[in-house]
C-alpha positions in Angstrom: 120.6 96.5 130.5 122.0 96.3 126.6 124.7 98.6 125.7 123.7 101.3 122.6 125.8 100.5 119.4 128.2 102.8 117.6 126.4 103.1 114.6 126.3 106.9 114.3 122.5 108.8 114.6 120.7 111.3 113.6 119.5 114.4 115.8 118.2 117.9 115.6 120.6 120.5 115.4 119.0 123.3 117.4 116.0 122.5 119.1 115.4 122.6 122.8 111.6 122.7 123.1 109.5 118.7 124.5 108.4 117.8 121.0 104.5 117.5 121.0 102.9 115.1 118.9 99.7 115.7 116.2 102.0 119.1 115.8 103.9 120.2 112.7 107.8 119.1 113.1 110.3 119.6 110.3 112.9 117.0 109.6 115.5 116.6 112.1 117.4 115.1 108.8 116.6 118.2 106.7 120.0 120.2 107.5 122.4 117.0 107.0 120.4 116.5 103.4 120.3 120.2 102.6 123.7 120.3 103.0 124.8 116.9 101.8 125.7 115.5 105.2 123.6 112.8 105.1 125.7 109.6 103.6 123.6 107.4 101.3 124.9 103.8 100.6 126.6 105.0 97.3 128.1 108.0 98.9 130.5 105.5 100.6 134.2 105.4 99.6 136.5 103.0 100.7 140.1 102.9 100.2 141.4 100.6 97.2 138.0 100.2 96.4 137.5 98.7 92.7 134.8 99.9 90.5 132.3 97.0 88.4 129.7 97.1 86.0 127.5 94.5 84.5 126.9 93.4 81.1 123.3 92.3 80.2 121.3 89.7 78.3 120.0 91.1 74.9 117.5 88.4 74.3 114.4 87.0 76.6 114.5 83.3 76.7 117.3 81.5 75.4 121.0 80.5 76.2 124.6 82.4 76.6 126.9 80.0 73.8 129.8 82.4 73.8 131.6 85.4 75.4 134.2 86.7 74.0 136.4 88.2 76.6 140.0 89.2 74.2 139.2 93.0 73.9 137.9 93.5 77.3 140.5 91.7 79.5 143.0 94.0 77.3 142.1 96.8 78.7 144.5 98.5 81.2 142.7 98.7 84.5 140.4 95.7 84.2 141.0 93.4 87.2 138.2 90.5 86.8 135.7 89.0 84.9 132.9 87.2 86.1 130.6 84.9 84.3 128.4 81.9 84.8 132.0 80.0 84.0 133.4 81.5 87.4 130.5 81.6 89.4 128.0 78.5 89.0 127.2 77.5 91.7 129.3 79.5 94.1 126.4 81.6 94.7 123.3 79.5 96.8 119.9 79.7 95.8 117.5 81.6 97.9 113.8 82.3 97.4 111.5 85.2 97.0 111.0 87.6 99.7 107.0 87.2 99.7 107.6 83.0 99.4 109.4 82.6 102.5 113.2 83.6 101.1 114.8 86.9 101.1 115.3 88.1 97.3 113.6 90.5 94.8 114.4 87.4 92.5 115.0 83.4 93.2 116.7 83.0 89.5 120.2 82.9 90.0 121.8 85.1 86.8 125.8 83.7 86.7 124.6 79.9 87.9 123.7 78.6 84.7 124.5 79.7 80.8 120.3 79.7 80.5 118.6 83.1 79.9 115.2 84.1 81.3 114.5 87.5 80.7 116.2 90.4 78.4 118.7 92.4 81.0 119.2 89.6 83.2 123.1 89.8 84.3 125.4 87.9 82.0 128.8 88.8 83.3 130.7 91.5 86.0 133.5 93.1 85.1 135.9 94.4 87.6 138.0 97.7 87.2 140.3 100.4 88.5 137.6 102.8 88.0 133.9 102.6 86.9 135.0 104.1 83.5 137.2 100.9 83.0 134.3 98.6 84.1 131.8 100.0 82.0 133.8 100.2 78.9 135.2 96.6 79.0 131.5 95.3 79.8 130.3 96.6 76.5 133.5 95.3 74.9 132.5 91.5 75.9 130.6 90.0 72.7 128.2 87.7 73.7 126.2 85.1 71.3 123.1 83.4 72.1 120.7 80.8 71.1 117.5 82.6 71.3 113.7 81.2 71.7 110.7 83.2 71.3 109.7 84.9 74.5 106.2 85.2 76.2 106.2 89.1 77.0 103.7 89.9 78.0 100.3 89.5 79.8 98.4 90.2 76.2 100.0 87.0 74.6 97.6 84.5 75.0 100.5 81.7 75.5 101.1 83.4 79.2 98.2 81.1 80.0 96.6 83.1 83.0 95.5 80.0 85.4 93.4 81.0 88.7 95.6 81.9 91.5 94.2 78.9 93.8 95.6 76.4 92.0 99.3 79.0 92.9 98.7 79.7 95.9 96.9 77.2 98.1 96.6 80.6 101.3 94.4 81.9 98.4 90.8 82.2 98.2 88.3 83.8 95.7 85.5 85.9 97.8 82.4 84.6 97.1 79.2 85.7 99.0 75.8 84.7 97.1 74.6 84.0 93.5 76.2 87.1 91.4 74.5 85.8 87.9 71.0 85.6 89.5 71.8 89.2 91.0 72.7 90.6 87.7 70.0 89.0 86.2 67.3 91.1 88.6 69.2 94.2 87.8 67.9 97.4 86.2 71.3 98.3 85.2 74.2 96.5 84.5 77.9 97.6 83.6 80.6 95.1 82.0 83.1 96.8 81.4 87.0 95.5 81.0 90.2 97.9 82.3 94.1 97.7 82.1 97.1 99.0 83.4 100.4 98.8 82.0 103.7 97.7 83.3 105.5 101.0 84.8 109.0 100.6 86.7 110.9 102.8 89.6 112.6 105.4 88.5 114.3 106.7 91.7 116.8 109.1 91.7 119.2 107.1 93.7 120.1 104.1 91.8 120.6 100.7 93.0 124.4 100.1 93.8 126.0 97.8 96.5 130.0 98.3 98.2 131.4 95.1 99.3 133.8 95.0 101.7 136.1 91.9 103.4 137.4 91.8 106.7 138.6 88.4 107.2 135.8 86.0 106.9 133.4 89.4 107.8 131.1 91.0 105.1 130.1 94.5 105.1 127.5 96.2 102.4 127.0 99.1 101.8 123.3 98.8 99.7 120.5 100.8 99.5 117.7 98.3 100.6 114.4 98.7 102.4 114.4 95.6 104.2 118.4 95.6 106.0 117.7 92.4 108.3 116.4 90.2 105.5 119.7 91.3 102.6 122.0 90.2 105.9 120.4 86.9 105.8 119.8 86.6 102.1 123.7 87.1 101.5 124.8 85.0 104.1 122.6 82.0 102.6 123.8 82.5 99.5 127.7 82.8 100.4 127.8 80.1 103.0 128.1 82.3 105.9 126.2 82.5 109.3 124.4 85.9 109.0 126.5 88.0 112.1 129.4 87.3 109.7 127.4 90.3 107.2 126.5 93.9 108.0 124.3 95.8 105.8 124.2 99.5 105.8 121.6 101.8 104.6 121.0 105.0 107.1 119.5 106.7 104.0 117.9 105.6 101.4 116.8 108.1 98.5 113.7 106.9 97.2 112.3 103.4 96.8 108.7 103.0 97.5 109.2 99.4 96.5 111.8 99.4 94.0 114.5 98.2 96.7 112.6 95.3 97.8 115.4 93.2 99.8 118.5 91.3 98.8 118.8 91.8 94.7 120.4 89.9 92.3 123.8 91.7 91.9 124.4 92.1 95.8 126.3 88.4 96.1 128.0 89.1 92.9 129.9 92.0 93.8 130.4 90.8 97.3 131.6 87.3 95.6 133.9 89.8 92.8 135.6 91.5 96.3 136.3 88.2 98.2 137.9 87.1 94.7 139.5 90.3 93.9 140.7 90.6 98.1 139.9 94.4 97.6 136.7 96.4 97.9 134.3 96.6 95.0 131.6 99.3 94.0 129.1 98.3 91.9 126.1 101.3 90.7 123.6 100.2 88.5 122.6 102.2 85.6 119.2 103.6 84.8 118.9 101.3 81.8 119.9 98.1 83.5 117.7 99.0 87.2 114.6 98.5 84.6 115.6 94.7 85.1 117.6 94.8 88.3 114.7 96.2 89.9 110.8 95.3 90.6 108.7 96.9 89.1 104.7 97.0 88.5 103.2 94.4 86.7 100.3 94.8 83.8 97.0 93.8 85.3 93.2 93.2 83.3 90.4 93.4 84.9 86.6 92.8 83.9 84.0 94.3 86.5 80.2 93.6 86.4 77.9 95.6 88.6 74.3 95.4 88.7 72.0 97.9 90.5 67.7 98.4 90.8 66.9 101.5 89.9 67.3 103.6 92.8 71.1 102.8 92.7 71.5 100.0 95.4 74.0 97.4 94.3 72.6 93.9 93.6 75.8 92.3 92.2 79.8 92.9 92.5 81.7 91.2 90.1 85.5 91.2 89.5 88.1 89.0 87.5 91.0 89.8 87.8 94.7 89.0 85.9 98.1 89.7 86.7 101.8 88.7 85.4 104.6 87.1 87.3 107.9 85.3 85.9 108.1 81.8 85.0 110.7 81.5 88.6 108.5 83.3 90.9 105.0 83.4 92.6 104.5 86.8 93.3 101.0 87.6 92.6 99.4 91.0 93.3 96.2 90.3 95.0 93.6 93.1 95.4 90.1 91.8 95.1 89.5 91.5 99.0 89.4 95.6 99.0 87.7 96.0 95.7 85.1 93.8 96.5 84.2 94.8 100.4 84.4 98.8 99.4 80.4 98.9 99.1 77.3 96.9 100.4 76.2 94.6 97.7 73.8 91.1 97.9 76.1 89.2 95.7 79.8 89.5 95.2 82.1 87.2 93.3 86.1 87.5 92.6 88.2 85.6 90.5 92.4 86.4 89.9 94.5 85.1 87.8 97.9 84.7 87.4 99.7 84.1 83.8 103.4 83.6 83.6 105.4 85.6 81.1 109.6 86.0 80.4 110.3 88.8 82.4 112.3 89.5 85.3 110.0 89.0 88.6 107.5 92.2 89.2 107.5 93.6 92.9 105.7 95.8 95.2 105.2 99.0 93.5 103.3 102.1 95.9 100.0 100.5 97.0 100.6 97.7 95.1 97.2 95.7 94.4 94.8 98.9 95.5 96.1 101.5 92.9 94.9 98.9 89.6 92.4 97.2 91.2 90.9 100.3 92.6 91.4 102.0 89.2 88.6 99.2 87.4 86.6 99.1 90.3 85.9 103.0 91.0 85.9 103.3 87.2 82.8 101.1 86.8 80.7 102.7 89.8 80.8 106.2 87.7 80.0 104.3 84.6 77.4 102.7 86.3 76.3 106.4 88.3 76.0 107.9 84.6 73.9 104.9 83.5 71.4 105.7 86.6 72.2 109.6 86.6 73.0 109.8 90.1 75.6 111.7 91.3 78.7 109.7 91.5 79.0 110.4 95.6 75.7 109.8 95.9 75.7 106.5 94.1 78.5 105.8 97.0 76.3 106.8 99.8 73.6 104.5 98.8 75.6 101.9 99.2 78.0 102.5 101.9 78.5 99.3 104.6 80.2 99.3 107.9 80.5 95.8 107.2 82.4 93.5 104.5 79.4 91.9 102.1 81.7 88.6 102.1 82.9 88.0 105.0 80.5 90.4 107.4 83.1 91.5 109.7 82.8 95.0 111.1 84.9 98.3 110.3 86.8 99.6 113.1 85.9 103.1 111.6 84.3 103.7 108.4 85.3 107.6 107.5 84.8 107.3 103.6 81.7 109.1 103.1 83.1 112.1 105.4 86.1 112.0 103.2 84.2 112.7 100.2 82.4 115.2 102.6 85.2 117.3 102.9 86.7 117.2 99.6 83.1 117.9 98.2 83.3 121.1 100.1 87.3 121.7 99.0 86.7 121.5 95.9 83.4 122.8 94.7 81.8 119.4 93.9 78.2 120.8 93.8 79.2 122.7 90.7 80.1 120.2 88.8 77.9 118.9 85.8 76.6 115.7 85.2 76.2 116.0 81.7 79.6 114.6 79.9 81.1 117.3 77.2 79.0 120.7 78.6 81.6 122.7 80.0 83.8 124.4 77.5 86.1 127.0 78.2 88.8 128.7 76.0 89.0 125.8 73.9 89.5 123.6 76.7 86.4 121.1 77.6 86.5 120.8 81.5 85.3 117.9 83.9 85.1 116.9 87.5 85.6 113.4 88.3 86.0 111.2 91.6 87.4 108.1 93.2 87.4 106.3 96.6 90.7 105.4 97.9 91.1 102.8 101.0 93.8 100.6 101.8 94.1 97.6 104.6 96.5 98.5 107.6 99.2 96.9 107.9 101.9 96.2 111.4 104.9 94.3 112.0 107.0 93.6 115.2 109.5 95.5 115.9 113.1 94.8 117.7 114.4 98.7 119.8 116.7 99.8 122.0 115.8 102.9 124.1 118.1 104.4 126.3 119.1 107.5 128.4 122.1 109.0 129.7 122.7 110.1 133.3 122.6 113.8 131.8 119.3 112.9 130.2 120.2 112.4 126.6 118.1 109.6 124.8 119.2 107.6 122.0 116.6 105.0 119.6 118.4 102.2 117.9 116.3 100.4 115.4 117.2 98.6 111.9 114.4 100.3 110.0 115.1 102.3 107.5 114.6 106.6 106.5 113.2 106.3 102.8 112.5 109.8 102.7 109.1 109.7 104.9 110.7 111.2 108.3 111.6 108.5 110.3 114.4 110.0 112.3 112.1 112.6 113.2 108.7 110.6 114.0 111.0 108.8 116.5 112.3 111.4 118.1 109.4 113.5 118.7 107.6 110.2 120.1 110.6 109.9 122.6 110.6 114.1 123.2 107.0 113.6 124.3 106.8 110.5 126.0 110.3 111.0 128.2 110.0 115.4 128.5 113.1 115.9 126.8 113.8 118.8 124.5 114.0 117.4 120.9 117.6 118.0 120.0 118.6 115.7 123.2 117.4 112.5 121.0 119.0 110.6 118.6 118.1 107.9 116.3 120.2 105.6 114.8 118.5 103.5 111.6 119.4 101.4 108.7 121.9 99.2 110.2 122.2 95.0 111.2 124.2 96.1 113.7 121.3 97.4 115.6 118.1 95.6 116.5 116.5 93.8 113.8 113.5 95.5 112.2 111.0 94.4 109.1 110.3 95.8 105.6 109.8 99.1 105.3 106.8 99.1 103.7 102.7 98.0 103.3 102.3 101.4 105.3 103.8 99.5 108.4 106.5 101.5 109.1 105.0 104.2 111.4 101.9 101.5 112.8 104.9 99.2 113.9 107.3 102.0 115.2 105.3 104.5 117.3 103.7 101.4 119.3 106.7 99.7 120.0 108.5 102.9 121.0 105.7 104.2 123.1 105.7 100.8 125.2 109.7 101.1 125.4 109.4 104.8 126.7 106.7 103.3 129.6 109.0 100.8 130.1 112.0 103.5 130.2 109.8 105.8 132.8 109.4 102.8 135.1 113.1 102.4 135.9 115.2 104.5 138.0 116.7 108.0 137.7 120.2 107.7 136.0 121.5 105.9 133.4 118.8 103.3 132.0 118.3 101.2 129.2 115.4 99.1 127.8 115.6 96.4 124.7 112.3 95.5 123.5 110.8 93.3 121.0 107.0 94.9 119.8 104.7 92.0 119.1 101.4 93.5 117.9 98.3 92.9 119.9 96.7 90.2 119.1 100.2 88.5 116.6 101.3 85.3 117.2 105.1 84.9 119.2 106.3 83.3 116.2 106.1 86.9 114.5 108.9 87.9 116.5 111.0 84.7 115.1 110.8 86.0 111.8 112.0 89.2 112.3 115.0 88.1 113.7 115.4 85.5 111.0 114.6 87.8 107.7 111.3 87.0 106.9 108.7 89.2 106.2 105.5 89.0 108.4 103.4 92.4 107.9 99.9 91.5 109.9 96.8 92.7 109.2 95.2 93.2 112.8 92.8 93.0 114.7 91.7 89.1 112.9 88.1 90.2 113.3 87.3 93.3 112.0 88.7 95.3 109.0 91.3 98.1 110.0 91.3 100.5 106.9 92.1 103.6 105.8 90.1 105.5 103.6 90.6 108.6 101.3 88.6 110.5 98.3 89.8 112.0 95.3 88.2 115.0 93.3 90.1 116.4 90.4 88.9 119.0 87.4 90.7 118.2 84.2 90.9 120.0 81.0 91.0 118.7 77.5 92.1 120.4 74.7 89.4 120.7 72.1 91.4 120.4 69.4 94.9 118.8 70.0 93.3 116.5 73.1 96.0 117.8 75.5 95.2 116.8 79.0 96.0 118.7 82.1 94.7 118.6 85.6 94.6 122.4 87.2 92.9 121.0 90.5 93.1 118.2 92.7 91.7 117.8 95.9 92.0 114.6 98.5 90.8 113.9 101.6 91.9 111.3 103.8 91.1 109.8 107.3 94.7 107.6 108.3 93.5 106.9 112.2 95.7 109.2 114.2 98.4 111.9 112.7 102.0 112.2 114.4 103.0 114.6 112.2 100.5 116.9 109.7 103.7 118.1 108.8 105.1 115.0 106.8 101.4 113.6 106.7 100.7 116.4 103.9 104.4 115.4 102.0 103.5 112.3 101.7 99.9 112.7 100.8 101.2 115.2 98.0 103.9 112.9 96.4 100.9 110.0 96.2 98.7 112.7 94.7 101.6 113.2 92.3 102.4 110.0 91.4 98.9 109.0 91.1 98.3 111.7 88.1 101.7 110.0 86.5 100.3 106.9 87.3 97.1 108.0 84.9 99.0 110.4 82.2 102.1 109.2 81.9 103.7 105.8 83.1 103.9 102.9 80.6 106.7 100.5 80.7 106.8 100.1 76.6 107.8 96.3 75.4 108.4 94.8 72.4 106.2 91.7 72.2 108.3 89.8 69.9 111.5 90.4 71.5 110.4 90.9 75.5 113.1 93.6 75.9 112.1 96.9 77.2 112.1 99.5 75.0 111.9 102.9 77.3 114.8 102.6 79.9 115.8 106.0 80.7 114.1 109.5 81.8 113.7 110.4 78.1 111.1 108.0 76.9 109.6 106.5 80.4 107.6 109.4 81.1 107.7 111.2 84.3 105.5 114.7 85.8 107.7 118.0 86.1 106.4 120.6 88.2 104.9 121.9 85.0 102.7 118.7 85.3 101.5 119.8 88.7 98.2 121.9 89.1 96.8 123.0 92.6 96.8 120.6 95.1 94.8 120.4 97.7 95.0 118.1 101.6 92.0 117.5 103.7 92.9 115.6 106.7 89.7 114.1 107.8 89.8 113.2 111.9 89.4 109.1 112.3 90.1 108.6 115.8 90.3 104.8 116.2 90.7 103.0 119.3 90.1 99.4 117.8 93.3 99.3 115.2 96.2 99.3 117.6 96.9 101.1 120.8 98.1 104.7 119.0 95.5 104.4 116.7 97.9 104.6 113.8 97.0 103.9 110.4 99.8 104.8 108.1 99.6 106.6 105.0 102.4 106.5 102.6 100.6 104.5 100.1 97.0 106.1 100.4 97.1 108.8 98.9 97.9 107.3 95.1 94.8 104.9 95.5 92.1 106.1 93.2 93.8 109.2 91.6 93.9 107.5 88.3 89.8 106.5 88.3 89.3 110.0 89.6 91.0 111.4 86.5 89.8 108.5 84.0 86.0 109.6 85.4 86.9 114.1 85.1 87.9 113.0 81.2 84.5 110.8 80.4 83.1 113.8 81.9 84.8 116.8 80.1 84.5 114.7 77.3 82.2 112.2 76.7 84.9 109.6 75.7 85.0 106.7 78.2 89.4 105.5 78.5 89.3 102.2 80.4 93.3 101.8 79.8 95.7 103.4 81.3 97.4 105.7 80.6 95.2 108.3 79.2 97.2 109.5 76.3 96.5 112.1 73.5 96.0 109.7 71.1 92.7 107.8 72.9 91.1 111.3 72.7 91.4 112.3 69.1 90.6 108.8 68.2 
């Protein structure tokens, strides 16, 4: 029996009703955040605690020569200044998070005077209060010796190379003779489709609070990943990893933005050690545009080929995506774009070119959301070259198996998503012919998209335990990112043990409890509610009394080793079961309206449908399927990271120029939850969600404006000026 930490929890306030699951549950968290109870990692003060602030590369590609430091160490309150002269190589080198390491970034900023992106770190500056910091960061005068940057994928000298020759785990799907198919088609599409580079912008910005006890590190850091920062710092300060605690019981928005250990987390715990005091350190919105992932540019050229009564002959898709010149991450999506729908011949090529940027990340359904974008694009353009309905092109050539590889869906629900959101939305009255609705100066059209995703587990370290008096408490290191984990959690314990709801808590987002993976890949609630329902079997099974069970989840059907790596840091999302494909699936329908004369574009109705394997919690199901809806229609309006080729420096860093939906933005939205009961995927027949319901928006929209208007966009966004053209 393992004693429960005293890492404070979370529990409802006033409930004393056995928690059912598949029934609607508000957030046992909602009171503390209403009220602002709930401590985020920058809501933490610690007594003497220093303030710091960075100061930033100007240029791409290039060298520091000189800092001059007069003015700012002048200041009255400026404690320390740190720059690649006081750190070198005090700070170790650790790699990536998705190449075996435990970082957002490998490049170390302060280790060397060489520069390899505009807003990469040049110096911290350590003051009595963050006023101080700022002002003697921008006082430092810095001079470089510039070279001319690659910026971006467009440049031709980013030399995309194919991804097999990156990444030896990689493989191209190839399944008969795509040319010969193509050539035996009655109609063809080649069409070619971008996306742009678009960043987090979450309201909580990164920050980190280092504090020294001894030879003892504790952070305070918004992060989704706890276990693997831990590691990450203790590699790079020389310490064994229970010598650091990280902290993060709420986080306030991330979604992939706080992937892991970043680059300024040793650096202000290294500043504190130094300085023998606490240190703050909050990033601005300017400098997390660098700090930060964020999602990279992708091209894509699709060729389909189909005989006349719509059957696909040929799937074709190239794909090209950006990285840095230090890191490998590569987003790779043609495995789901390519086994979406029955076809003879399918071929798939990626890409990777290398460009002077900081490294891209994880960004909402990383790979799906572009890829999916070209891909669901090209089946309307290819149902309006045949004149078949767009869904009907889809049903022609739905498969319940993968054309490549031939293994089986557990479940294969797409066509009944597209069912019921036919039926929410009024699909039937839609017109096929492009530009013949117009209505007070508005042209209107309908268009629609397929969304699917891969699902995704993890294991999963928990401590369950209850009280003589019958009060449960759930320790776990995962982390609340706003998508209702305390409360998932607890109802699964209500249920599963007969205890009234507000006799649980949950206690998250700490190394001091058992170790738990990324949040993230829609893994969260597939890992969680399986390993907490075995612990609460294994809980039952004991006697009456005071009882306690520590378990570590390994997936059915995961290797042991899985469980190593979550102890040791290191990501290991699975993709289970190894011979079938475990998806979830979703449709989009929206109506937009374009402005006849100014080409103003707005979407009054949205409708998606989505079939995610079991639902805990319709609830928080519908939140979550609402903010992907959202940020799918900013995904396809709105968001462009703007650069300037010849300098590589971001141009739109704030909430001014990187453009964003208000409420105004936001038409009628509609959820369908579509029943997809699952028994193959994993013993609750959990899916997860988070990410599916962005997939597709933006081909859903692109196809409603070729349809109000006649005027096919195949870049993104879809901006005034493409329809005035």
């Amino acid at each position: 029996m393992t004693a429960p930490s005293d890492a404070p929890g979370v529990r409802a306030r006033r409930d004393d009703a056995v928690a059912r699951l598949g029934a609607p549950h508000p957030r046992i968290d909602g009171p503390l955040k209403v009220c602002g109870q709930a401590e985020y990692p920058g809501d933490v003060s610690v007594p003497g605690m220093a303030h710091a602030a960075i100061a930033v590369s100007a240029i791409a590609r290039g060298r520091v020569t000189t800092i001059h430091r007069d003015a700012a160490e002048a200041m009255p309150g400026v404690l320390l200044i740190l720059t690649h002269d006081e750190v070198g190589g005090a700070i170790r080198p650790v790699d990536h998070l998705m190449q075996g390491g435990y970082a957002n970034s490998s490049w170390r900023p302060l280790a060397s005077p060489e520069i390899r992106y505009a807003g990469q770190i040049v110096a911290l500056v350590v003051a009595e209060t963050a006023e101080i910091a700022a002002a003697a960061a921008a006082a430092l005068r810095i001079g470089y010796a510039g070279e001319a940057p690659v910026a971006c994928l467009a440049d031709p000298r980013s030399a995309a190379v194919p991804l097999t020759t990156i990444k030896t785990e990689h493989h191209d799907r190839r399944s008969g003779d795509l040319d010969a198919a193509l050539g035996a088609a009655a109609v063809r599409i080649d069409a070619q489709y971008t996306t742009p580079i678009q960043h987090h912008n979450p309201i909580e910005l990164p920050s980190t609070t280092c504090l020294w006890e001894g030879d003892r590190l504790t952070v305070y850091e918004p992060t989704r990943y706890v276990v693997a920062a831990q590691h990450g710092l203790a590699a790079q300060l020389g310490l064994r990893p229970e010598q650091v605690r990280v902290i993060a019981r709420f986080i306030g928005g991330h979604f992939g933005g706080k992937l892991a250990l970043s680059q300024h987390s040793a650096i202000c715990a290294l500043a504190a050690r130094r300085l023998g005091r606490p240190v703050r350190l909050e990033i601005s919105r300017r400098d997390q545009f660098t700090i930060a992932n964020h999602r990279t540019e992708t091209r894509h050229r699709i060729r389909l080929g189909a005989d006349a009564d719509g059957r696909l002959l040929g799937v074709g898709h190239q794909a090209a995506t950006a990285s840095s010149r230090f890191d490998d991450f590569a987003m790779e999506g043609a495995d789901v774009s390519t086994a979406l729908y029955a076809a003879e011949a399918v071929a798939a090529e990626e890409r990777l070119g290398r460009v002077d940027r900081n490294t891209p990340g994880p960004m909402r359904a990383p790979p799906e959301v572009p890829f999916l974008f070209a891909m669901e694009s090209a089946i309307d353009e290819l149902a309006h070259a045949l004149s078949i309905d767009p869904v009907a092109l889809r049903r022609r050539n739905d498969t319940a198996v993968d054309p490549v590889s031939g293994k089986r869906f557990t479940t294969r629900p797409l066509l009944r998503c597209f069912d019921a959101a036919a039926a929410a939305f009024g699909w039937a009255e839609r017109s096929p012919r492009p530009r013949a609705r117009l209505r007070d100066g508005w042209w209107i059209g309908h268009g629609c998209a397929a969304a699917a995703r891969p699902v995704k587990i993890g294991p999963v370290a928990l401590r369950l335990s209850q009280n003589a008096d019958g009060a449960v408490r759930i320790e776990t290191a995962h982390h609340e990112i706003g998508n209702g984990l305390y409360t998932l959690l607890a109802t699964i314990a209500s249920e599963r043990l007969g205890v009234p709801l507000d006799r649980v808590t949950v206690a998250l987002g700490d190394t001091a409890l058992p170790p738990a993976g990324i949040s993230g890949g829609s893994s969260t609630t597939t890992s969680l509610a399986n390993a907490l329902a075995d612990a609460c079997t294994a809980l039952r099974r004991q006697p009456e009394g005071a009882r306690s069970v520590r378990l570590d989840y390994l997936p059915p059907g995961a290797k042991p080793a899985a469980v190593d790596d979550l102890r040791a840091g290191h990501i290991k999302l699975l993709t289970l079961p190894e011979d079938a494909l475990a998806w979830a699936f979703g449709a989009h329908m929206v109506e937009v309206a374009v402005h006849a004369a100014t080409g103003a574009i707005r979407v009054p109705r949205h409708v998606g449908a989505f079939a995610a394997g079991r639902v805990l919690n319709p609830l928080a199901a519908r939140s979550q399927y609402l903010g992907g809806m959202s940020w799918g229609l900013s995904s396809a309006l709105l968001e462009k990271t703007e650069i300037d080729p010849r300098t590589g420096v971001y141009m739109n860093r704030d909430l001014a120029d990187y453009l964003v939906p208000t409420a105004a933005d936001i038409g009628s939205q509609t959820v369908v939850m579509v029943p997809d009961a699952d028994d193959a995927v994993n013993p609750e027949g959990v899916k997860g969600l988070g990410e599916l319901g962005i997939i597709g928006v933006a081909a859903a929209v692109a196809n409603a404006v070729f349809n109000a208007t006649g005027i096919r966009v195949r870049d993104l966004p879809i901006r005034i000026e493409a329809l005035i053209a």
